[in-house]
C-alpha positions in Angstrom: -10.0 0.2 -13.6 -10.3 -3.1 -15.3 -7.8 -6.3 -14.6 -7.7 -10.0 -16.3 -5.4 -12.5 -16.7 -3.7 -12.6 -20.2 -2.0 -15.9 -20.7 0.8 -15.7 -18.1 1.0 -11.9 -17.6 -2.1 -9.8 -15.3 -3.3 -6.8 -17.3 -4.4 -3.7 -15.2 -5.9 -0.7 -17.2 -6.5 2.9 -15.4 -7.7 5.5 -16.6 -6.0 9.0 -16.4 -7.7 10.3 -12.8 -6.8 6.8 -11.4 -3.2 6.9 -12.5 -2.8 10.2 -11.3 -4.0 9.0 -8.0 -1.9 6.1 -7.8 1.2 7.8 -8.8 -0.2 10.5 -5.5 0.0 7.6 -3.3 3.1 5.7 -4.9 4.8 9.2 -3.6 3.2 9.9 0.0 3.7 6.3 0.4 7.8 6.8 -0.1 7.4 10.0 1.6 5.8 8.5 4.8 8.1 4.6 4.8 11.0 7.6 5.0 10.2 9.6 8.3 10.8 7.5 11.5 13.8 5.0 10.3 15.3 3.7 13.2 13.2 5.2 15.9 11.1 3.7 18.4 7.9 6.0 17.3 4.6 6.3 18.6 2.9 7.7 16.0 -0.2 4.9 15.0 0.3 4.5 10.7 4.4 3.5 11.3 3.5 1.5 14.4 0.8 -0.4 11.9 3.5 -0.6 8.7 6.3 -1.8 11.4 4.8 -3.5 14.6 7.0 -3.3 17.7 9.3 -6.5 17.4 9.2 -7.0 21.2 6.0 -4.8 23.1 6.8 -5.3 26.7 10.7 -4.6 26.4 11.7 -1.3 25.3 15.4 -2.0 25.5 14.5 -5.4 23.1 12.7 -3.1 20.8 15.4 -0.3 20.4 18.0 -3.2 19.2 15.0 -5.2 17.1 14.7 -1.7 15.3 18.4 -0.9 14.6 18.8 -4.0 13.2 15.6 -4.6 11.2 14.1 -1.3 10.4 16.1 0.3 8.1 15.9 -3.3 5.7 12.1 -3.4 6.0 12.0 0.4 4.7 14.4 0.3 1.9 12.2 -3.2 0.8 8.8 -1.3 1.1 10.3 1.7 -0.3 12.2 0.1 -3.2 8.5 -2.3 -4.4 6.7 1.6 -3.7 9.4 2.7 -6.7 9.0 0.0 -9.1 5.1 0.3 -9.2 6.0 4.1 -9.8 8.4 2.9 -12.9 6.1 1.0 -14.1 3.0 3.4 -14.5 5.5 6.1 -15.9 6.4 2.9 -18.5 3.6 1.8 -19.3 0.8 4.9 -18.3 -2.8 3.5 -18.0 -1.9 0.0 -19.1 0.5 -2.5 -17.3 1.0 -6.2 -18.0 2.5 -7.8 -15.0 4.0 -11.1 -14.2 2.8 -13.0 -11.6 6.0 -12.0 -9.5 5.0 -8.0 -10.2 1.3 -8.4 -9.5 2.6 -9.8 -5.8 4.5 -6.7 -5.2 1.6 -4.7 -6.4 -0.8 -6.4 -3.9 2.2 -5.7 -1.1 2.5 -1.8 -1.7 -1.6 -1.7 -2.4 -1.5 -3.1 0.6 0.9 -1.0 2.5 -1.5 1.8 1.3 -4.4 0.5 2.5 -3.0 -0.4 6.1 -1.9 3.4 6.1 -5.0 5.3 4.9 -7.0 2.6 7.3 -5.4 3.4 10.2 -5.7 7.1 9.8 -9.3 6.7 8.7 -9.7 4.7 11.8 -11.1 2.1 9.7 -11.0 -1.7 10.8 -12.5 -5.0 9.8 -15.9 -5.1 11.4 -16.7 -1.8 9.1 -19.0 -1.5 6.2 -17.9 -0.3 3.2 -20.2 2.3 3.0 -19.3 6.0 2.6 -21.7 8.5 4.5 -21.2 11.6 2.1 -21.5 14.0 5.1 -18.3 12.4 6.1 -15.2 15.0 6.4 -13.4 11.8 5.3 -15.7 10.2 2.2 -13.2 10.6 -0.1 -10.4 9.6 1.7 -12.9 6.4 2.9 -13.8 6.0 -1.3 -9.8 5.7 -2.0 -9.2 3.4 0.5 -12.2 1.3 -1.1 -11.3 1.5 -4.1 -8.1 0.2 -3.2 -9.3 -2.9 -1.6 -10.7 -3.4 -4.8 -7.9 -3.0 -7.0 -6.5 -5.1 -4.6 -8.4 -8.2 -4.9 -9.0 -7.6 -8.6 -5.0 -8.2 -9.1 -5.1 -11.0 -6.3 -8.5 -12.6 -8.3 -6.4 -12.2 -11.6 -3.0 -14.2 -10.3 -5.5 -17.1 -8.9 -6.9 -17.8 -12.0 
């Protein structure tokens, strides 16, 4: 993976095993921000993507949802789609404006929040990978992630 700033568009080159596994995500990603719309849910990855609006008042939190949560999904879902367009556009090579690279960093993020939470992962850990780990490779994507991540966030500051 290599991103720079080209005049006033970001350039992000993958090669073919890392545009496969993006496309991979882009798809569980839609996948997962379908299941659950509209439902107070307990399961920990939605809870992360869509916090509860109003904790200590589940009557609050059943109207919050039916209003909000449907919107937030189809917004996620709809940025998730257009990264997806894009890499079948332009496979391996993308040039972004500044207003694309955001949504990139939004659904790289969405990603991350998801694969962290199920890896259990949170802000005091290293980013080390102990091989024995059931989870390394699921541990290596989300890392590589957060790199991709701030690669594209480095390349719109600049």
């Amino acid at each position: 993976m290599k991103v720079r700033r080209r005049g006033a568009l970001v350039r992000l080159r993958f090669d073919p095993m890392e545009t496969a596994l993006l496309s991979t995500l882009f798809d569980d990603l839609v996948e997962l921000l379908r299941g659950g719309a509209g439902e107070v849910t307990h399961d920990p990855v939605q809870m992360r993507l869509f916090p509860a609006g109003y904790r200590d008042d589940e009557a609050a939190e059943e109207e919050f949802r039916s209003l909000t949560d449907l919107s937030l999904r189809s917004e996620r879902t709809d940025r998730a789609r257009q990264c997806m367009a894009e890499m079948v556009d332009e496979p391996g090579e993308l040039e972004l404006s500044d207003e694309a690279g955001q949504r990139w960093i939004q659904v790289i993020n969405d990603l991350r929040l998801a694969l962290g939470t199920n890896l259990g992962i949170t802000e005091q850990d290293e980013a080390e990978i102990d091989l024995d780990d059931p989870a390394a490779q699921e541990r290596a994507v989300y890392y590589w992630l957060t790199g991709v991540q701030d690669s594209i966030v480095r390349a719109l500051m600049r």
